[in-house]
N, C-alpha and C positions, 0 to 999 in steps of 0.2 A: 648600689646593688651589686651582688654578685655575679660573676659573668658565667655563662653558660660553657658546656664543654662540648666540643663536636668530636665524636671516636676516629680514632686513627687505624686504620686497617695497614697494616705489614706486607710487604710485597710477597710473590709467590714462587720467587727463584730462592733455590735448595740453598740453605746456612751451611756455611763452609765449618769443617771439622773446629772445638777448638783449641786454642793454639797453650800450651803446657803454660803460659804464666794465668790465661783463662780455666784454666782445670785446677790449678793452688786455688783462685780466686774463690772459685766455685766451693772448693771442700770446705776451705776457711768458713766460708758465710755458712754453710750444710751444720759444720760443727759447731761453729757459735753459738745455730738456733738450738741446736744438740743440747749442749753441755757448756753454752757459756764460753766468756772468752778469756776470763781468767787462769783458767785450767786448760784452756788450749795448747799444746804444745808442738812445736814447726814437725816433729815425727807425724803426730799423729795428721796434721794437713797431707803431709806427702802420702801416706799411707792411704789417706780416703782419695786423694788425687791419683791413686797405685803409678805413682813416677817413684823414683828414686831420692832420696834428700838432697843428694848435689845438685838433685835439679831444682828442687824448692829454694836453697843458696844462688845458685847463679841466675837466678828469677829476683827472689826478693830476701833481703838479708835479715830481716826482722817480721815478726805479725804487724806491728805498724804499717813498715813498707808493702805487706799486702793489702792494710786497708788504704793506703796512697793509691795502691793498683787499680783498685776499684771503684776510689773515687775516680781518677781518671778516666776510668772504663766508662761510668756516668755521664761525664763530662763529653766524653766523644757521642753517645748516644744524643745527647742533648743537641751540643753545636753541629751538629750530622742533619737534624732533620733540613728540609728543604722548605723553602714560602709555599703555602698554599691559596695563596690569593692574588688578587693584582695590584699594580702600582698604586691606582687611584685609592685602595681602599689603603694601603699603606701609608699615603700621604697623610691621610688623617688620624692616625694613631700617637695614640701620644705614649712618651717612654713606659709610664708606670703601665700600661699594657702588654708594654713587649715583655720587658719582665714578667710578669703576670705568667704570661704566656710561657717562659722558661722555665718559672720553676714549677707550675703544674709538670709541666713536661718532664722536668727531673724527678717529678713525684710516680708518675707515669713509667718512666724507667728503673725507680727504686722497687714499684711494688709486688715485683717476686720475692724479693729478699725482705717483706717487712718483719716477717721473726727475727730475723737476725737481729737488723735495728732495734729493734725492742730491747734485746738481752744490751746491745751495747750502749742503747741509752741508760740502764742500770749502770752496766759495770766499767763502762770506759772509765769515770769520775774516779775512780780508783784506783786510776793506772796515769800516774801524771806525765807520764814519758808520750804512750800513746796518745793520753787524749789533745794534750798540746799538739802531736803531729798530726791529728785529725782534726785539729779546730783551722790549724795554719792550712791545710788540705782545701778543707771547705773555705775559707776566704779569697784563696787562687780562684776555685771555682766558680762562687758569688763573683767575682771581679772579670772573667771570661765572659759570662753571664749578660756581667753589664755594658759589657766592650759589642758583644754580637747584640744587645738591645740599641746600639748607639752611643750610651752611655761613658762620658771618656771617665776612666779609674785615674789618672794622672792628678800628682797635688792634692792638698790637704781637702776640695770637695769631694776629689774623688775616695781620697779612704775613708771620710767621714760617708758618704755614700755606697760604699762599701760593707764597711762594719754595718751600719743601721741596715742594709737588703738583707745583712746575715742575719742578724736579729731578728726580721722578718721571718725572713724563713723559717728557723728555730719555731720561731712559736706558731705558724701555722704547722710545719712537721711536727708538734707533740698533737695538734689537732688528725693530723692525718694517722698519726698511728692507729689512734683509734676510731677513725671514721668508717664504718662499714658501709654507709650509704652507695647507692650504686652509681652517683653521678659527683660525689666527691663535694657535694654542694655546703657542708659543713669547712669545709677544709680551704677551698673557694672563697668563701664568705669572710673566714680569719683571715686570708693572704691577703686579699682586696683591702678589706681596713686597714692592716699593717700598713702596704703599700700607700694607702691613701695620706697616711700618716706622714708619711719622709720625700713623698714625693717633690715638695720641693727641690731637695739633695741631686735628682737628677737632670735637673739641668734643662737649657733648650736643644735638647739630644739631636742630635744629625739620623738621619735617616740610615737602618743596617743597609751594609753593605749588599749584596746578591749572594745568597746560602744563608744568610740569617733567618732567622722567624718570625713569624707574624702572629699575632693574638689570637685565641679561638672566639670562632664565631658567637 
C-alpha cells in the first residue's frame, strides 16, 4: 500500500533576497516553460534575470551548467530538511522508506517549476550534450539521496542501487507530471512499487545520521 503524506508547513522568518546565480536559475526555468529550451538563448536568461551577461558567465558557463545549478538547488532543499520524529520511530524504519520519504520530498520541492519539466522532458532528448549532463546531475543526486537514507553508494551494490533508485524515480516522475490529485496518491502509489521492486539493492542500511529524514507519516 501506498504511504500516506503529512503537509509540511515553511517557517515564518522573512526569505532572504535572492542571490544572482538564483535569479539566472529562476529566468532559465520562467523561459523554458515560455518558449522551450531549445530556442533558449544565455542573452535572453540574463535579460529576463535584468543582470548583465557577464554575470550570467561568471555564474554558469553553459544552459546545462544552469540546469546543474538547480539540480543542486533541489538537492540542498531536500538534504536541508530536518527529522520530524523520534528515535524509536526511526529504529524501525526500513531504507526503502527513507528513500520514499526523499524523493516525495524532491517532488515537493520540484513542484513550482513543473511547466518547466514538462517542456524539458520533451526537448532535452534532443540535445545530447545537455541531456547526458542532466542525467549524470540526477545520479549524483539519487546517490546523496541514498547516503542521507543510510544507504552506502560505495562498490558495484551501491551503483547498481543507484542506477535502479534512478530508474525509480524516472518513472514515478512521468506519473507526477501529470498527477493533479491533491494528495499526490497516484504518484505515491508508482514510487512505492518501484521501490518495493529493488528494494533488496539496499542493503541492511545503518540508521541516517542526525539532519537526515525520516519517512511521512
Amino acid at each position: 500500500m501506498a504511504k500516506s503524506r503529512s503537509p509540511r508547513v515553511s517557517g515564518g522568518a522573512a526569505a532572504a533576497p535572492p542571490s544572482e546565480r538564483d535569479r539566472i536559475i529562476d529566468a532559465a526555468l520562467r523561459l523554458i516553460a515560455q518558449q522551450g529550451w531549445r530556442r533558449l538563448s544565455l542573452a535572453a536568461i540574463a535579460a529576463e534575470a535584468d543582470l548583465p551577461i557577464l554575470a550570467v558567465y561568471r555564474a554558469f558557463r553553459s544552459k546545462p551548467a544552469i540546469l546543474c545549478g538547480f539540480s543542486r538547488r533541489i538537492d540542498e532543499a531536500v538534504l536541508a530538511t530536518p527529522p520530524d520524529g523520534d528515535a524509536a520511530a526511526d529504529a524501525d524504519e526500513r531504507p526503502r522508506d527513507r528513500v520514499f520519504d526523499l524523493i516525495m520530498r524532491r517532488f515537493d520541492a520540484l513542484q513550482p517549476y513543473r511547466a518547466a519539466l514538462e517542456v524539458l522532458g520533451r526537448e532535452l532528448p534532443s540535445d545530447p550534450i545537455a541531456a547526458l549532463s542532466a542525467g549524470a546531475g540526477l545520479l549524483r543526486s539519487i546517490g546523496w539521496m541514498l547516503e542521507a537514507a543510510g544507504i552506502s553508494t560505495i562498490g558495484l551494490g551501491g551503483i547498481v542501487a543507484v542506477k535502479l533508485t534512478a530508474a525509480a524515480y524516472f518513472a514515478a516522475l512521468r506519473v507526477w507530471l501529470r498527477d493533479d490529485s491533491p494528495d499526490l496518491a497516484p504518484t505515491m502509489a508508482a514510487l512505492d512499487r518501484r521501490l518495493r521492486g529493488i528494494e533488496r539493492w539496499f542493503g541492511s542500511a545503518r540508521r541516517p545520521q542526525p539532519g537526515a529524514t525520516r519517512s511521512r507519516a
